[in-house]
N, C-alpha and C positions, 0 to 999 in steps of 0.2 A: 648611700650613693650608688646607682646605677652606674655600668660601666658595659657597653659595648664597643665589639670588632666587628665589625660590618663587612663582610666580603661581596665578590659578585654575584647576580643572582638570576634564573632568567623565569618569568612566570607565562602562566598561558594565558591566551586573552582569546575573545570571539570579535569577529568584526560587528561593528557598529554597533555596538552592546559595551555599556557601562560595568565597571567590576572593581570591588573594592582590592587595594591593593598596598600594602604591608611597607610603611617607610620608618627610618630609624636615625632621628637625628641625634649628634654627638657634637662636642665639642671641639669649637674650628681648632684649637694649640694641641688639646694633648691628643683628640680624634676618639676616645675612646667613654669620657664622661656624658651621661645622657642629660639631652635638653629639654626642659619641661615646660609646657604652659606656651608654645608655641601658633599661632592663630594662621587661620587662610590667608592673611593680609600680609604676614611677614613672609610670605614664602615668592622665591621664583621658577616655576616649573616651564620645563621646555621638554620637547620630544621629538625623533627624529625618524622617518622611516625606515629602512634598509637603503643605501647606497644614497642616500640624502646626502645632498651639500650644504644646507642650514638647518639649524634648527627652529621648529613653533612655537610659541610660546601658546600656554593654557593657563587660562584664569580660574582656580577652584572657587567656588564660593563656600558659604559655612556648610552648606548641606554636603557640600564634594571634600569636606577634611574635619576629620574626628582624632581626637586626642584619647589615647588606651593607658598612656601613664608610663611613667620611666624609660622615656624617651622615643616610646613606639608610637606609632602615628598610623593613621589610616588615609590611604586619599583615593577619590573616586575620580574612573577619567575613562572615556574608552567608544563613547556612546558616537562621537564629532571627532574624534581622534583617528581612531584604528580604522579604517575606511575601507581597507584590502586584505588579502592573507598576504603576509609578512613578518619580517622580523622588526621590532622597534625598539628605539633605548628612550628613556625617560631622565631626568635629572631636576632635583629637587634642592635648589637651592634656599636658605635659609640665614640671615642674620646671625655671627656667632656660631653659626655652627657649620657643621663639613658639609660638602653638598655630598645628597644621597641620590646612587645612581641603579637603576637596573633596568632589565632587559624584558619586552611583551613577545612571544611569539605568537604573535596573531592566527588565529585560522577560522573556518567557517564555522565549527563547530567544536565546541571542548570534547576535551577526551571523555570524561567520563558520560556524555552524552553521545556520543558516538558508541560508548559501551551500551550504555542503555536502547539503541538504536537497532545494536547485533542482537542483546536479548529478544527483542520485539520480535523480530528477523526469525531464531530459531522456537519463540514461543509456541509448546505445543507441538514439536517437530522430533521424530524420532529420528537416528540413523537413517540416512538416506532421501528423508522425506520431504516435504512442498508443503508450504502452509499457504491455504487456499486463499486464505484472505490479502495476501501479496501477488498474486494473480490476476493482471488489468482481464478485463473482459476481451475477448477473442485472442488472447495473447497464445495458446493452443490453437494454430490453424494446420489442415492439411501444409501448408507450404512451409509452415515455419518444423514440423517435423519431416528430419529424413528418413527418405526411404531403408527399411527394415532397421529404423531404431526402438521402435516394439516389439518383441517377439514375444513368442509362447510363455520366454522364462520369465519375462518381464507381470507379467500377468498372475491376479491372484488363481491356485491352485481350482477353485470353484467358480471363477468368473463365467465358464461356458456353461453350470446349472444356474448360475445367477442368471446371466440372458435370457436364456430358455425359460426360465419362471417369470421371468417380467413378461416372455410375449406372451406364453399358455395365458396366463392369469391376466391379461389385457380384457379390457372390455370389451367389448362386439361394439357398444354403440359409441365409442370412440376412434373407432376405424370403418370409413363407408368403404373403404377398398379405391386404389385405382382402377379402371378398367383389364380386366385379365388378371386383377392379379390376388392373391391366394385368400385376402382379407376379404374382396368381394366375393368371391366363389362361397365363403363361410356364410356372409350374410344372407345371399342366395338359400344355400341348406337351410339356413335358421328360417327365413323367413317360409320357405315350402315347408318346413316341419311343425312351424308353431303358428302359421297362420292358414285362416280361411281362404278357400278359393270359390269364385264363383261364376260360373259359367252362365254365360249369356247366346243360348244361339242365333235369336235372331241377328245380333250384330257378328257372330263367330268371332266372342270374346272371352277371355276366362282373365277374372282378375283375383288379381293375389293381393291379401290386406294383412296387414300388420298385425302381435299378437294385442292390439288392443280390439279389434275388430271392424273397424272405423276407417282406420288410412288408406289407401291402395297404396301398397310399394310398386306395381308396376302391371300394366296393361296385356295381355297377349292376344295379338291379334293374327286367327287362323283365314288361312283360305287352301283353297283346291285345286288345284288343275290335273285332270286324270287321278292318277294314283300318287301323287307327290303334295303333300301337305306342308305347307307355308307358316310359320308361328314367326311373328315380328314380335318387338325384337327377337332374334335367332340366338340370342348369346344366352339366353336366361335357362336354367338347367333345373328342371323340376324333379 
């Protein structure tokens, strides 16, 4: 003969999510002998949410109550019930036997999912760090950092030979340059050092091609007046 004392209990539950959950029926006289062989049919389950004035009634079917043996039971319920984060009581009443009563603290998410959530979180992440992939897109913008919350100490020891090597080692033909400015000045030089030029007098033209031999990167057109010689465009630095 089995024999339990059933005390109060409270378990965790997720909203709107079904979860199997732990009942123990005993005997209605002495409350402590277990009852066996009990069916979905004989039971009356109700439940109540936090600060409720009535209680619901839930009809399990055989899928929603499994029998473990010596008087432990299993009943599923949670899916149509638990609808909010809250506290709820349950009560399992039963023929012959005591009604069995406990407590769901509802929430959006169980705990140990919520553990597994903060793993994800610091997955990959040293002292101090940011794991990139928790990072929406544009979520670093000028506005959203304050002014002088990066400084020098913040930065890796080599970040200023890092920079410096990304630009030295940039391509030429990845950069035309804006107007004036240091990118086009470079392609100017390259282009006067590795390409041909070819002067044309009767039109008083000298053009400059590319080092395939073929393109013109650009036009120069001279003229004269007295002693002051004219080269259009005037920015082009040979």
């Amino acid at each position: 003969m089995s024999v339990h004392i059933v005390g109060a209990r409270v378990y965790d539950g997720k909203t709107a999510t079904d979860r199997w959950f732990p009942v123990y029926l005993v005997d209605a006289t002495d409350g402590m002998t277990a009852e066996t062989g009990k069916a979905h049919g004989d039971l009356t389950v109700k439940y109540s949410v936090e600060g409720a004035t009535s209680m619901t009634a839930y009809v399990p079917t055989a899928d929603d109550w499994k029998e473990a043996g010596e008087g432990k039971y299993w009943l599923r319920l949670g899916a149509g019930e638990f609808g909010t984060e809250n506290l709820y009581q349950v009560s399992i009443a039963c023929v012959g036997c005591r009604t069995d009563e406990f407590a769901v603290d509802v929430a959006d998410a169980l705990f140990g999912e919520m553990v597994d959530d903060v793993g994800d979180l610091l997955y990959d992440v040293e002292i101090g760090g940011v794991v990139v992939d928790s990072i929406n897109n544009d979520a670093i913008t000028a506005a959203a950092v304050a002014t002088g919350a990066i400084d020098a100490l913040a930065l890796a020891a080599d970040v200023v030979d890092e920079i410096a090597t990304g630009v030295w080692e940039a391509m030429i033909s990845d950069h035309e340059g804006t107007a004036g400015s240091f990118a086009e000045v470079q392609r100017w030089v390259l282009q006067a050092l590795c390409g041909k030029a070819l002067c044309n007098s009767t039109a008083n033209t000298l053009e400059i091609y590319d080092t395939d031999g073929s393109t013109v990167l650009v036009t120069l057109t001279h003229s004269e007046a007295g002693v002051t010689v004219t080269r259009t465009p005037s920015g082009v630095i040979l």
